[in-house]
Structure formats: structure tokens, C-alpha cells
C-alpha positions in Angstrom: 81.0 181.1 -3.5 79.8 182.7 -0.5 77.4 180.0 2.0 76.3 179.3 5.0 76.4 176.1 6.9 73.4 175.2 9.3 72.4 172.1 11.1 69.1 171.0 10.4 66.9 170.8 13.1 64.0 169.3 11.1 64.1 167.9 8.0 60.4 167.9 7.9 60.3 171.5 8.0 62.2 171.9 5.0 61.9 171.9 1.4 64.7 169.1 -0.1 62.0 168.7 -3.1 64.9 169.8 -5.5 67.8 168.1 -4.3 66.2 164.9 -4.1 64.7 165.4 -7.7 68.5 166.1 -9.1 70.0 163.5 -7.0 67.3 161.0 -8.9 67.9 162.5 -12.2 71.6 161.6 -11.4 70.8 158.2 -10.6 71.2 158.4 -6.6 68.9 157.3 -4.2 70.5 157.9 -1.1 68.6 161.5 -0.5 65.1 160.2 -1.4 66.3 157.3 1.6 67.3 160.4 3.7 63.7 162.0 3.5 62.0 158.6 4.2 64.2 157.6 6.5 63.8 160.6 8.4 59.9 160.7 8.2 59.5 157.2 9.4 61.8 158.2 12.3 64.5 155.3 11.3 67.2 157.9 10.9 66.6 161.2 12.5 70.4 162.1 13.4 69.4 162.7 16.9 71.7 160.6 18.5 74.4 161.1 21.1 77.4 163.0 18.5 75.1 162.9 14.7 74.2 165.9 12.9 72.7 166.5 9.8 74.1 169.7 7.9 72.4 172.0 4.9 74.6 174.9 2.6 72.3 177.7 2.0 73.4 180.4 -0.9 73.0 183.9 -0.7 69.6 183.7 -1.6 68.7 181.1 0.8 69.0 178.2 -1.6 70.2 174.6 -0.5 72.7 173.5 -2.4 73.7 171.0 -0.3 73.2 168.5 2.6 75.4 165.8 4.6 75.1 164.3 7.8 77.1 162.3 10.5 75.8 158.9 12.2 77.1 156.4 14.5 78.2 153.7 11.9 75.3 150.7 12.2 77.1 148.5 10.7 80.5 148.8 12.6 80.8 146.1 15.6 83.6 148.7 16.7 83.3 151.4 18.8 83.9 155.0 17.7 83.3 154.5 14.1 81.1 157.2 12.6 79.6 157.2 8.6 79.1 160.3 6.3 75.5 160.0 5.0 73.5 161.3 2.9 76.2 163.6 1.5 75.0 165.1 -1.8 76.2 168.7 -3.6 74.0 169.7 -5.8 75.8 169.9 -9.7 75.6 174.0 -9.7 77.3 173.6 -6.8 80.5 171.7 -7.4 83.6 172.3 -7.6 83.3 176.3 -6.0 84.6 174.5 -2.5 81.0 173.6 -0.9 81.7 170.2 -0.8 85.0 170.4 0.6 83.4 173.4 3.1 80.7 170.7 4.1 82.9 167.5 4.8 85.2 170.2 6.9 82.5 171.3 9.3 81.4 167.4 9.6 84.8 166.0 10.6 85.4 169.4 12.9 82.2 167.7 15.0 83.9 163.4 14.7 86.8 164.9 16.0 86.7 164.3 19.9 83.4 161.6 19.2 84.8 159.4 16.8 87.9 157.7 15.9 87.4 156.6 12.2 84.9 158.1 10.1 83.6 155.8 6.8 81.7 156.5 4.1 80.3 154.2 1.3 80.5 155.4 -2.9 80.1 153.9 -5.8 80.9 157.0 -7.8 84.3 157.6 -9.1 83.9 161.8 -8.8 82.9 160.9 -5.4 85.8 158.4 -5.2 88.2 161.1 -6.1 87.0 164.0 -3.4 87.1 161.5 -1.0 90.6 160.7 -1.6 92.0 164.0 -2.3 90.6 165.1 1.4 92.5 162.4 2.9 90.8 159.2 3.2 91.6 155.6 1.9 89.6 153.7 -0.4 89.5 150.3 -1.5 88.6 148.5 2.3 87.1 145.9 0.5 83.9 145.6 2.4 80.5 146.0 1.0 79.2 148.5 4.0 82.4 151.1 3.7 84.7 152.3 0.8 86.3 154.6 2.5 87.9 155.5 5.6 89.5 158.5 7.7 91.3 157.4 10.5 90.8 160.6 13.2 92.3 159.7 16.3 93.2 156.8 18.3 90.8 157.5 20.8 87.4 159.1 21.0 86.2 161.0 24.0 82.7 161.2 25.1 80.6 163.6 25.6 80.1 164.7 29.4 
């Protein structure tokens, strides 16, 4: 499947209506936090190393979105979370997801020296695994973790 990654500049400006409605459907909540979260300005991914991400089709469709934050709930430094990762089911397994996490760890690299991310889906279990992180940390805030480097560097 041919797409094209683009950070989102404005998640105001766009039109998530569907994705949100299919994550619901699915049970998930996480994308209808995203859009509130974004509108009241508590999570923008505007700060120093975040980015938010949308997959467009070939006929500009999003088919899926993922971003990159500064872990809030890490008293360590370097630690960045996945959020708001969601593929929509048309979508999956064709490589977007696996196309998506790529271009988000290419931007922790050099900012972050762990990445985590929290599931409580078992398909979402096994992607996470089989792209190389470790699950079961046993903390409520984290299931899984990708150690990246030993140290981060910051940005200039």
C-alpha cells in the first residue's frame, strides 16, 4: 500500500471525524482524548522533540495517526511515550503501522533514550513486540518499552 507520512501541524485543521468514530466503535478512547486534548491545549505535541504524525492514502485519506511526547509520567529523563497511535482496520496489516512506528522512533533516536507505550490490546501487544519492544514492566503508566540508546542528546 502506497502512503505518505506527514506531521500534523494542526490538528484543528483536520478532519479525524472518522478515525475517532472507528476507534470508538472498537472500544478505544484514546483518539477522542487526542482531539480534546488537543483542543483544550493540554496536549498539543509542541514540545521540545514531540510530533504528531498522519498516513494519508493515495486519495488523501487518513488511515492513520501516532504521535511522540515527553513521557509525563516518567521521573526519568529521556523517556519518550507513543500516543495516540491508532491504524485504522482497512488499514492493517499492508505495513502502515509498522511504516508509522518507523518514522516515530527515526525522530526519539538522538532525543530519547527509552521510548514507552501503554496497551491493553493483545493485537497491539503483539506489534509491539514483534518491532522490538518488551512488555510486561508491570507498571500501570507503561507496558511496553524500547530501550534506544544509553544516552540522549539534545537538541542545539
Amino acid at each position: 500500500m502506497t502512503v505518505e507520512i506527514k506531521e500534523i501541524q494542526d490538528l484543528k485543521n483536520m478532519n479525524v471525524s472518522k478515525l475517532v468514530e472507528e476507534s470508538e466503535a472498537e472500544g478505544y478512547r484514546f483518539l477522542r482524548r487526542l482531539v480534546d486534548q488537543y483542543e483544550d491545549g493540554s496536549n498539543t505535541f509542541d514540545q521540545v522533540d514531540e510530533v504528531l504524525y498522519g498516513v494519508w492514502d493515495h486519495q488523501d485519506h487518513l488511515l492513520a495517526i501516532g504521535g511522540l511526547n515527553r513521557d509525563p509520567y516518567s521521573t526519568k529523563d529521556g523517556v519518550g511515550r507513543l500516543r495516540r497511535f491508532y491504524i485504522s482496520a482497512n488499514a492493517r496489516r499492508q505495513g502502515v503501522g509498522t511504516k508509522l512506528l518507523q518514522k516515530i522512533l527515526e525522530d526519539a533516536k538522538g532525543h530519547f533514550n527509552e521510548l514507552v507505550v501503554r496497551t491493553d490490546s493483545s493485537a497491539a501487544d503483539a506489534f509491539y513486540r514483534a518491532n522490538g519492544f518488551s512488555g510486561d514492566l508491570g507498571l500501570p503508566e507503561a507496558t511496553h518499552i524500547l530501550v534506544l540508546a544509553q544516552e540522549h542528546r539534545k537538541k542545539a
